[in-house]
N, C-alpha and C positions, 0 to 999 in steps of 0.2 A: 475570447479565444478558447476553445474547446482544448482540455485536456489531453496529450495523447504517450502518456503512459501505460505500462500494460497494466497497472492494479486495474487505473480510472476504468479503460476500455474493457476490462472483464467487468468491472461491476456493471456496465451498459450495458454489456451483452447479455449478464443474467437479468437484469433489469428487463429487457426485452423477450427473456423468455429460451435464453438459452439455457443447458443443462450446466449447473454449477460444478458437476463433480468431471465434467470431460474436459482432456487435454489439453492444453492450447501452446502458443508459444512458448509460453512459461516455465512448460514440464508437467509432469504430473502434480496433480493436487491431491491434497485430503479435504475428506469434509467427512464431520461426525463420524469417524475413525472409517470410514472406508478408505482402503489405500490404493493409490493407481499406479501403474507404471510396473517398470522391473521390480518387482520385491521380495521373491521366493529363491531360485535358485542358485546356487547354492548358499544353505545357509552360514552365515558366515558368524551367528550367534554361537553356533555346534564347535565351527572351525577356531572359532577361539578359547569355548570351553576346553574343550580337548591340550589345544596349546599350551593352557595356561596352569590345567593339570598336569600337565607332562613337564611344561617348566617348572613347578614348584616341588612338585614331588620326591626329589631328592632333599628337600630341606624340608627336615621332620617338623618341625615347631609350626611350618607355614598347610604340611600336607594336607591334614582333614580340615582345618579351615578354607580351604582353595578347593577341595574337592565339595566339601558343603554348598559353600558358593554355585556354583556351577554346576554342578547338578542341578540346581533350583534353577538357573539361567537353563540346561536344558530342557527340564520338567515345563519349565513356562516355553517355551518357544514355540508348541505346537496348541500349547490351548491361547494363545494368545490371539491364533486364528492369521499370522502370516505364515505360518510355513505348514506342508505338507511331510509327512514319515521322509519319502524320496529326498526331499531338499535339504533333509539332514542325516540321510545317508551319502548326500554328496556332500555334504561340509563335511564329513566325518573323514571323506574321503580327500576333500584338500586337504585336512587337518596331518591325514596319515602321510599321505605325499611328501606335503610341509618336513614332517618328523624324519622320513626316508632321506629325501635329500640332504636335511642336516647331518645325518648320519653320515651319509657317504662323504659330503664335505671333512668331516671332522676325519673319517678312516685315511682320505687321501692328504688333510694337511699332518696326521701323526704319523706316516708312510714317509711323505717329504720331510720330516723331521731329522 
């Protein structure tokens, strides 16, 4: 009886001469670090640097440790070769969003106060 999982049936089909690195049911693959599928925009490496500087940041003892960090997760994001400048201009831009709405939550629940 013929296996018919999808590992077994992709390995046939490369077996036969299909491209290993294309889609299939499975989702997106990687092979030898090329990566397939949605992976660029927005980045969401940027959207959490920024968060997590802007969370820490009032707590001195944590501040330039967390901004060190993260800098480095930004500085690597774009030579890492997933992201473009643009996709972490929009992470930058959830990240600010993110920030903005909290704010405005925090003005209206210290208003309802």
């Amino acid at each position: 009886m013929a296996r018919t999982d999808p590992l077994h049936a992709r390995k046939r089909a490369v077996a036969a001469g299909a491209d290993p690195g294309a889609a299939d049911a499975c989702g997106p693959c990687r092979r030898s670090g090329q990566l397939r599928g949605i992976v660029s925009a927005p980045s969401f490496h940027t959207a959490a640097a920024v968060l997590y500087i802007a969370a820490g940041w009032r707590i001195a003892a944590l501040r330039w440790p967390i901004v060190a960090l993260n800098a480095a997760m930004l500085l690597s994001t774009p030579v890492e070769g997933t992201h473009y400048l643009i996709d972490m201009i929009l992470g930058l831009g959830v990240a600010l969003t993110a920030l903005a709405l909290m704010e405005v939550h925090r003005r209206r629940c210290a208003a309802s106060a």
